[in-house]
Phi, psi and omega in degrees: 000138176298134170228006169212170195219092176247150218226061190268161171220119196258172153224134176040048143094357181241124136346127148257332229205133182239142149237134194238151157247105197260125197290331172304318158263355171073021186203167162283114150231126201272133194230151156265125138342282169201117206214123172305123168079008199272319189090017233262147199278146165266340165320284206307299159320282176326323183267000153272348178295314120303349162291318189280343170275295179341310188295305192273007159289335193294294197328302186310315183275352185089357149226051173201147167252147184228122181267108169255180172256335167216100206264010155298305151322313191267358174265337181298292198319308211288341209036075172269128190321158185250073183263108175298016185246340148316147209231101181268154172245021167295139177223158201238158188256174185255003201199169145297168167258149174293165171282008167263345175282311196298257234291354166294301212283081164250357172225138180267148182262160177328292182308339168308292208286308174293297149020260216297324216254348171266353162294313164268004154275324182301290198274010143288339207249348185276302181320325205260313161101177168243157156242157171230136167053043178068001183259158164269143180230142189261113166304214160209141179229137085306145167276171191252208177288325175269013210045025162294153187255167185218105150289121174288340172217140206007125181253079206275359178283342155273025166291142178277153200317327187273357169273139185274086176259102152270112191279128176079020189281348180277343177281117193274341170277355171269082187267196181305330178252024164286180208249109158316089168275105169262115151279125220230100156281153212255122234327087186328322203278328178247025130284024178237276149033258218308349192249324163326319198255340195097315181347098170305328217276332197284305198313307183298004177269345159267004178287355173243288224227273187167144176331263187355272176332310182308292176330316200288316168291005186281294227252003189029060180213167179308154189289307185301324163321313186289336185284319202255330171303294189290309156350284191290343203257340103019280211246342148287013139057076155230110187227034155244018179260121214316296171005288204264019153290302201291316191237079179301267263299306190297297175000266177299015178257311190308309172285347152274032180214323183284342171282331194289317182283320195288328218257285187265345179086020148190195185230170181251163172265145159333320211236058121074036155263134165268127142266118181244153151335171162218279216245142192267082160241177183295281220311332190293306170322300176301308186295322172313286191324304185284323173299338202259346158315274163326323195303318198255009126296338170294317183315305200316274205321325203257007158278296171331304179331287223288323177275285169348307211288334183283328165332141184276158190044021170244143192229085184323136202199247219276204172176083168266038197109249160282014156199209202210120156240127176228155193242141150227164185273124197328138171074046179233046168274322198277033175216309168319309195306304182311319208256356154303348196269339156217040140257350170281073196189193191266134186299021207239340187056057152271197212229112213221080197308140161215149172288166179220147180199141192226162185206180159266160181271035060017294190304330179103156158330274201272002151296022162317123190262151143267135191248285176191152164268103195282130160303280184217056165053014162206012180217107149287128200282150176338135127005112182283175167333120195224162184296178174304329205261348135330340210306272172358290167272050149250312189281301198281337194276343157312321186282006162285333189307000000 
């Protein structure tokens, strides 16, 4: 149960303006932060400020839950502690609420609560930092609207190949010769699809490759075409289209959301997020879709996000989208793998294939050996090819299967 409401309005990353609701008390107080040209003692701004870190570490501790609008923000502003041992009960809103909505608003929903919570996994990983080219550099993560994250600030997924990113070096259980992972979902937005529709034919195209390849071999045509074929005929709900010979299944799922959208004018998420219309068009029609997609892809990551970070001997280091790079100390991997086969995957517990590539933290960045692939979360498929100094753990990683 909810016991407060809380309400900031920023500008360039600082609070101006707090509004708290306390449901125990029935009523709104309200604070200026900070306000231009005003003079406003800063002892006071600080010590409202603290007040308001009091509230949300007691939330963090269990004994209070708090609904914000922006609860990425507000743990950067506030510095709020990061305890992985902690079971938090922040929940986070997609807006401000209006103020006649906040006393309606007493339970946070599941996608709220993994939200609020990969948020403070996004700014352990902002803290601890990176070095790049011997400096250290703090990425910065923000969400989109669906709750994909974005880095806003280094971005280590374009780096170029001859820069040298040594990760965690500042971590003392992770030394040089710890271990690099990327877990890689294999296209993550219609290994979500496949699963949202039922489509056997799609699902069983990751049990070798991936939709795209299947297509391709179906259609006797190039892979990227086929990528490109589904895509367009997908989120442009053209379901005459030869694709969807390849996929029935995805058909009638695609034409039952598109009726769905005509009947209430919007769609659900996995975890029951609404996306609605604003204007009832196709561009408007596309955009529900792809959001109700995106969004739940977002649920996946930010459940993985949440359990990964709590793992013992992981040290979280990245967000690339479609995938998570973490570092452990070298000969604790075979047991990350083991105990990754059921946390790595969707809160819905479908089976959520991914690749795995490894490196040494020695090694640089752009040194990825492909290591092996989880299927179906209770099997790793034979070992792809690995460099020489790998041999050993190509052999032990059989015994996972």
């Amino acid at each position: 149960m909810l016991t407060h409401y809380v309400s900031l309005d920023y500008e360039n990353g600082r609070p101006l303006r707090v509004r708290i609701y306390d449901y125990k008390g029935g009523r709104f107080v309200e604070s200026a932060l900070y306000a231009k040209g005003t003079g406003l003692n800063l002892n006071k701004i600080d010590a409202r400020c603290d007040r308001i870190r009091q509230i949300f570490i007691a939330a963090l501790e269990g004994k209070a839950s708090i609904l914000t609008h922006d609860f990425n923000e507000t743990i950067r502003f506030f510095d709020l502690p990061l305890d992985k041992d902690a079971e938090y009960e922040v929940y986070d809103a997609a807006a401000p609420l209006p103020e006649v909505e906040v006393p309606r608003m007493r339970e946070g929903r599941e996608w709220q609560r993994l939200l609020a919570n990969a948020s403070v996994v996004y700014r352990d990983m902002e803290v601890r930092g990176l070095w790049h080219n011997e400096i250290p550099r703090n990425p910065k993560w923000g969400f989109t609207i669906t709750g994909r994250s974005r880095c806003e600030v280094f971005n280590i997924q374009g780096l170029p190949h001859q820069d040298d990113v040594l990760s965690v070096v500042r971590v003392p259980d992770l030394p040089e010769n710890g271990r690099l992972i990327h877990f890689d979902w294999i296209s993550a937005d219609f290994l979500m699809v496949a699963h949202m529709s039922g489509d056997q034919a799609m699902l069983k195209s990751f049990e070798s490759s991936d939709p795209y390849l299947h297509l391709s071999r179906e259609l006797d045509r190039p892979r990227g075409e086929c990528k490109r074929l589904l895509l367009e005929n997908f989120y442009g709900f053209n379901t005459s289209s030869e694709v969807f010979e390849v996929y029935p299944e995805l058909k009638r799922w695609l034409l039952a959301r598109m009726l769905e959208l005509r009947k209430s004018g919007r769609l659900r998420t996995i975890m029951d997020r609404e996306f609605v219309l604003e204007q009832d068009n196709h561009k408007e029609h596309r955009k529900v879709l792809n959001y109700t997609v995106q969004g739940s892809t977002a649920h996946m990551m930010h459940a993985t996000l949440n359990k990964l970070w709590r793992m013992p001997h992981v040290t979280l280091l990245a967000d690339l989208h479609d995938g998570i790079v973490l570092g452990c100390p070298d000969g604790a991997q075979l047991q990350l793998l083991k105990s990754a086969r059921g946390v790595v995957g969707c809160p819905a517990g479908w089976n959520m294939p991914f690749r795995v590539s490894m490196c040494r933290v020695s090694d640089g960045w752009h040194r990825w050996v492909p290591w092996l692939v989880c299927r179906d979360g209770k099997r790793y498929d034979k070992p792809e090819p690995v460099a020489d100094n790998y041999d050993g753990e190509e052999a032990s990683a059989r015994e996972l299967a």
